[in-house]
C-alpha positions in Angstrom: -7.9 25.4 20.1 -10.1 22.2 19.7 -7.5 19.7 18.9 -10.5 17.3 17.9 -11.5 20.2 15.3 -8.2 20.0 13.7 -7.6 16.0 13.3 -11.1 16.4 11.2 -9.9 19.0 9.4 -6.9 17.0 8.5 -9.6 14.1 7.2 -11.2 16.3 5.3 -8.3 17.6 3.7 -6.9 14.5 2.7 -10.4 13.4 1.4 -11.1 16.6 -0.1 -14.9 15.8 0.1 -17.3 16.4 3.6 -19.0 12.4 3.6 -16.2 10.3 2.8 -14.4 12.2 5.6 -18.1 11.2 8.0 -17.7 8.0 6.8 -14.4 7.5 8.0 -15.1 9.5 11.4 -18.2 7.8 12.1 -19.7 11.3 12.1 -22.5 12.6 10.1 -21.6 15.1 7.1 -23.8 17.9 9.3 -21.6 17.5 12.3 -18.2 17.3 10.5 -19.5 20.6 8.9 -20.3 22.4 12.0 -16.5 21.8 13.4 -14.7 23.1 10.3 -17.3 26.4 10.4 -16.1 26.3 14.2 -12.1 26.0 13.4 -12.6 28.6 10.8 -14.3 30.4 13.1 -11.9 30.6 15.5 -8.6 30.7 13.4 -10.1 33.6 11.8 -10.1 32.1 8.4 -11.3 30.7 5.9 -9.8 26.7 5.4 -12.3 25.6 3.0 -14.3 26.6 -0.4 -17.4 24.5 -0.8 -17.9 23.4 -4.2 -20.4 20.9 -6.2 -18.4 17.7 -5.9 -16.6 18.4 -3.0 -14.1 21.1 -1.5 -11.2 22.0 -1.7 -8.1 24.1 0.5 -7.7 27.5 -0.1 -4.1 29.2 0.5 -5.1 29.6 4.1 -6.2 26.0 4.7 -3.3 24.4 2.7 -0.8 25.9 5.6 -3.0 24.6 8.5 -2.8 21.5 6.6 0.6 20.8 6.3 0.9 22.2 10.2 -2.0 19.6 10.9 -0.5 17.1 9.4 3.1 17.3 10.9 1.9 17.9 14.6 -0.5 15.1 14.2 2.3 12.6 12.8 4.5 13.6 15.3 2.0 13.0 18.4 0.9 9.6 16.7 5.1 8.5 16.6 5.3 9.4 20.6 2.2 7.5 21.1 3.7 4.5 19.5 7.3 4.8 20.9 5.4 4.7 24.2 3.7 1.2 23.6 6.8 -0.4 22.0 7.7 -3.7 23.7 11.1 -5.0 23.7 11.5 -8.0 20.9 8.4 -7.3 19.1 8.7 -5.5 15.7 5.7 -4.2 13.8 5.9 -4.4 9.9 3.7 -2.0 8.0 2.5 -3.3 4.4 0.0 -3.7 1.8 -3.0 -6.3 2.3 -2.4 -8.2 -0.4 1.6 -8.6 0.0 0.8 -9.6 3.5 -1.7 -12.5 2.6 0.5 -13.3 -0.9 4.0 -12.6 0.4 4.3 -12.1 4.1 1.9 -15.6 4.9 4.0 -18.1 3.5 7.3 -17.3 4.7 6.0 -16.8 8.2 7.1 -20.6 9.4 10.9 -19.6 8.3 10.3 -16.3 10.1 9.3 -17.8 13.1 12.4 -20.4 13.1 15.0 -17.6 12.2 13.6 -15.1 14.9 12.1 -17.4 17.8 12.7 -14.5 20.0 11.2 -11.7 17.9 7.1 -11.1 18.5 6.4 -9.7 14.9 3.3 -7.8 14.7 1.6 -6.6 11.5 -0.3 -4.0 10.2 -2.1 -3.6 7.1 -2.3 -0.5 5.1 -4.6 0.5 2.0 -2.3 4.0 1.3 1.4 4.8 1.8 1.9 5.3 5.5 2.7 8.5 5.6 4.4 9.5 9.8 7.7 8.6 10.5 8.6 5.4 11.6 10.0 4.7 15.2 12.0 2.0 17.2 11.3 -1.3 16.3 9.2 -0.3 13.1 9.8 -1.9 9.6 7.3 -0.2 6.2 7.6 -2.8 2.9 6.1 -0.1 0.2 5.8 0.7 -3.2 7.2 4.0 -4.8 9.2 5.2 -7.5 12.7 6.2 -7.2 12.1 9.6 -7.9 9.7 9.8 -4.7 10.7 11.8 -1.9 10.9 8.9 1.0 8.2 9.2 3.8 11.1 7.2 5.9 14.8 8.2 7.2 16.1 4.7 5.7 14.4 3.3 2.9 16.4 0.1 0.6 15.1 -1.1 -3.1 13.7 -4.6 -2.6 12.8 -5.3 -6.8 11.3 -4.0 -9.7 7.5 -4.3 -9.7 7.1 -5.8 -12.7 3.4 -7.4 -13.9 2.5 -10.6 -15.1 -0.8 -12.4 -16.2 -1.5 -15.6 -14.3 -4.5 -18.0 -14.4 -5.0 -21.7 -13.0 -3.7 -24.7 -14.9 -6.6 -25.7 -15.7 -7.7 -22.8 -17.0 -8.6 -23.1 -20.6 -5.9 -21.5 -22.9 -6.5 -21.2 -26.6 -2.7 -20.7 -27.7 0.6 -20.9 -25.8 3.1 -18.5 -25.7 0.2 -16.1 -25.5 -0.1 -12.9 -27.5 -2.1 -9.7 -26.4 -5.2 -10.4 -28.7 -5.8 -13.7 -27.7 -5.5 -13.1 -23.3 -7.4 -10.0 -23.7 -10.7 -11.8 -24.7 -10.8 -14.0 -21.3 -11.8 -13.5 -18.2 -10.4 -10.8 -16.6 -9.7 -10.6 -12.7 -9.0 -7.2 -11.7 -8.2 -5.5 -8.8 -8.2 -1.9 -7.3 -5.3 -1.1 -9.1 -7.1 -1.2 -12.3 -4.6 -2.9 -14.3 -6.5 -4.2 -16.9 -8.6 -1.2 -18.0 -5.0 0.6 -18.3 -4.0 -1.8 -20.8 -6.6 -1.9 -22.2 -7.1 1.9 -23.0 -3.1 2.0 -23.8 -3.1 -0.2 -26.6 -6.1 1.7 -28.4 -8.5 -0.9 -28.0 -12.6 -0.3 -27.7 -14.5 -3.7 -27.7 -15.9 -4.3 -25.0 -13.9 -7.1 -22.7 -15.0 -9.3 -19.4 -13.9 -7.9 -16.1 -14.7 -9.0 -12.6 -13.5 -6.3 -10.2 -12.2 -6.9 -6.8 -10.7 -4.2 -4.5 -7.3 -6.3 -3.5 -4.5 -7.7 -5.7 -5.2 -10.8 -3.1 -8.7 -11.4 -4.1 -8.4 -11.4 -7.5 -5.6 -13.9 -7.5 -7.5 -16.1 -5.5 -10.2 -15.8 -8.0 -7.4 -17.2 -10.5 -6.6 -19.8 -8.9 -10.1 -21.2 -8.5 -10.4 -20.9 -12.5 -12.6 -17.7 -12.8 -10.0 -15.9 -14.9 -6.6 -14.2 -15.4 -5.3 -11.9 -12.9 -2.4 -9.5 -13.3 -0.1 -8.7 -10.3 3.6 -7.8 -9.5 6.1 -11.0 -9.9 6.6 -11.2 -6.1 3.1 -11.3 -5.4 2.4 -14.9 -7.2 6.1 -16.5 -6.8 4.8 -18.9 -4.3 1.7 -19.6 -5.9 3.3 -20.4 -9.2 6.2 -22.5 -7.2 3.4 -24.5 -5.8 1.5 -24.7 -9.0 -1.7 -23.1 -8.1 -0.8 -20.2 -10.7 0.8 -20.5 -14.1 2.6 -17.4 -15.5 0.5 -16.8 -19.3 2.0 -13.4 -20.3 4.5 -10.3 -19.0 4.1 -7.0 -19.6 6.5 -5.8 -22.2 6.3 -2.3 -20.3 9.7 -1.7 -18.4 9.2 -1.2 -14.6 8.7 2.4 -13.3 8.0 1.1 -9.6 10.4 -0.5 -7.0 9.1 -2.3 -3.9 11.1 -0.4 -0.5 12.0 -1.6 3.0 12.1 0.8 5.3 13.1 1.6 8.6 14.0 4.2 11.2 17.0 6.2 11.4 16.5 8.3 14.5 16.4 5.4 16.6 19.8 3.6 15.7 20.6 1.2 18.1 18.1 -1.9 16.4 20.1 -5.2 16.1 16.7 -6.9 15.6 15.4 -4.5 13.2 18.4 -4.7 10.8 18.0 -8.2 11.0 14.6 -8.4 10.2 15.2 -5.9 7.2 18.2 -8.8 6.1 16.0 -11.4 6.2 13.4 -9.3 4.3 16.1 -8.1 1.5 17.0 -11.7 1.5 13.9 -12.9 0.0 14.2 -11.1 -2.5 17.8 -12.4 -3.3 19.2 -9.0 -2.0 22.4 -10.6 0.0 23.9 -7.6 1.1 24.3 -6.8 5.0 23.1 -4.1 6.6 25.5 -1.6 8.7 24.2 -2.1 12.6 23.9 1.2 14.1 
């Protein structure tokens, strides 16, 4: 069995489309094609049915899948448990929560922890393998959700607010719906606004400037280009060092919490459940974690 065969399979199948899955192999769409027909080829079935805007699993190809997908998860967790390094933790998270909430509390991490190497890694979708020794994930979910992690704590509601400069121009103050929605808009890949807007029944036609991180656009804000809309925890510091001012909350209660997460197979983590503390701390979580 090709084991090179089946990790693009598994892109494929998570893209559900033949280029994006080339793009993100460096391959062409011709070569990624020829080693599914090969897989199939040798499994003796068919994984795949071509269609106009893509493909998509059949039966057969949803159980290699999910086989795929476990073996693979579990070879990438050895591989890291073999490169772990005593007092260095990595933290898995978001882009934007790194730059807006990881960046300015890294001084006070660094005095807490002067022992503890802390290594980051940004992701742009829910990690999905387990996490092993010396691993922390900070990631967004709803309770409901099965947890990709053996430990996983609530950190805080995600709740959204609309924040622009202070010297942004603001016609009325407290502001109403009506009035924010015909300003500038800074939106990100979330697509926040354009939700709104379609759930309160509107049609005109409104000013967005799209980026593709929460990050970007609330730089954008702070420079005076517009109003971005975030999570509260993404623009505390900003606002606290009045960069941002907070112009309107959404009314919507919260069906997203913001997790920490961390291994439970590997028990014996002093550092790890300190780190996590620390973390839950920030967020005016006091509560102690149970060493293992």
């Amino acid at each position: 069995m090709n084991l090179n065969s089946l990790r693009v399979f598994a892109c494929v199948a998570r893209h559900c489309n033949l280029q994006r899955a080339a793009d993100e192999l460096n391959l062409t769409r011709g070569a990624v094609s020829q080693r599914i027909k090969q897989l199939e080829i040798d499994l003796g079935v068919i994984l795949l049915e071509r269609q106009a805007r893509g493909v998509t699993l059949t039966p057969e190809g949803a159980r290699c899948r999910e086989a795929v997908d476990k073996a693979l998860a579990t070879l990438e967790t050895m591989f890291t448990e073999l490169g772990q390094e005593g007092e260095q933790i990595t933290l898995h998270l978001g882009s934007s929560t790194a730059a807006k909430w990881l960046m300015p509390r890294m001084e006070d991490f660094a005095t807490r922890f002067p022992r503890i190497s802390l290594r980051t890694e940004v992701h742009t979708q829910q990690f999905s393998r387990d996490l092993t020794r010396n691993e922390i994930a900070i990631w967004p979910g709803k309770p409901s959700d099965p947890k990709p992690f053996c430990n996983a704590r609530p950190l805080t509601d995600i709740r959204l607010v609309a924040v622009c400069s202070p010297d942004f121009p603001r016609p009325d103050w407290p502001m109403g719906l009506d009035t924010l929605l015909t300003l500038p808009l800074l939106q990100d890949s979330h697509r926040r606004w354009e939700k709104l807007i379609e759930v309160s029944g509107r049609r005109a036609r409104y000013k967005l400037m799209n980026f593709d991180r929460s990050a970007l656009a609330l730089d954008a804000a702070i420079e005076g280009y517009g109003v971005a809309m975030a999570p509260t925890y993404m623009v505390e510091n900003d606002v606290s060092r009045k960069r941002l001012v907070e112009v309107w909350f959404s009314p919507e209660p919260s069906t997203q919490h913001l997790f920490v997460s961390w291994s439970q197979e590997h028990v014996r983590q002093p550092d790890v459940h300190r780190v996590v503390d620390w973390i839950a701390s920030e967020f005016g979580q006091e509560r102690a974690l149970e060493n293992g």
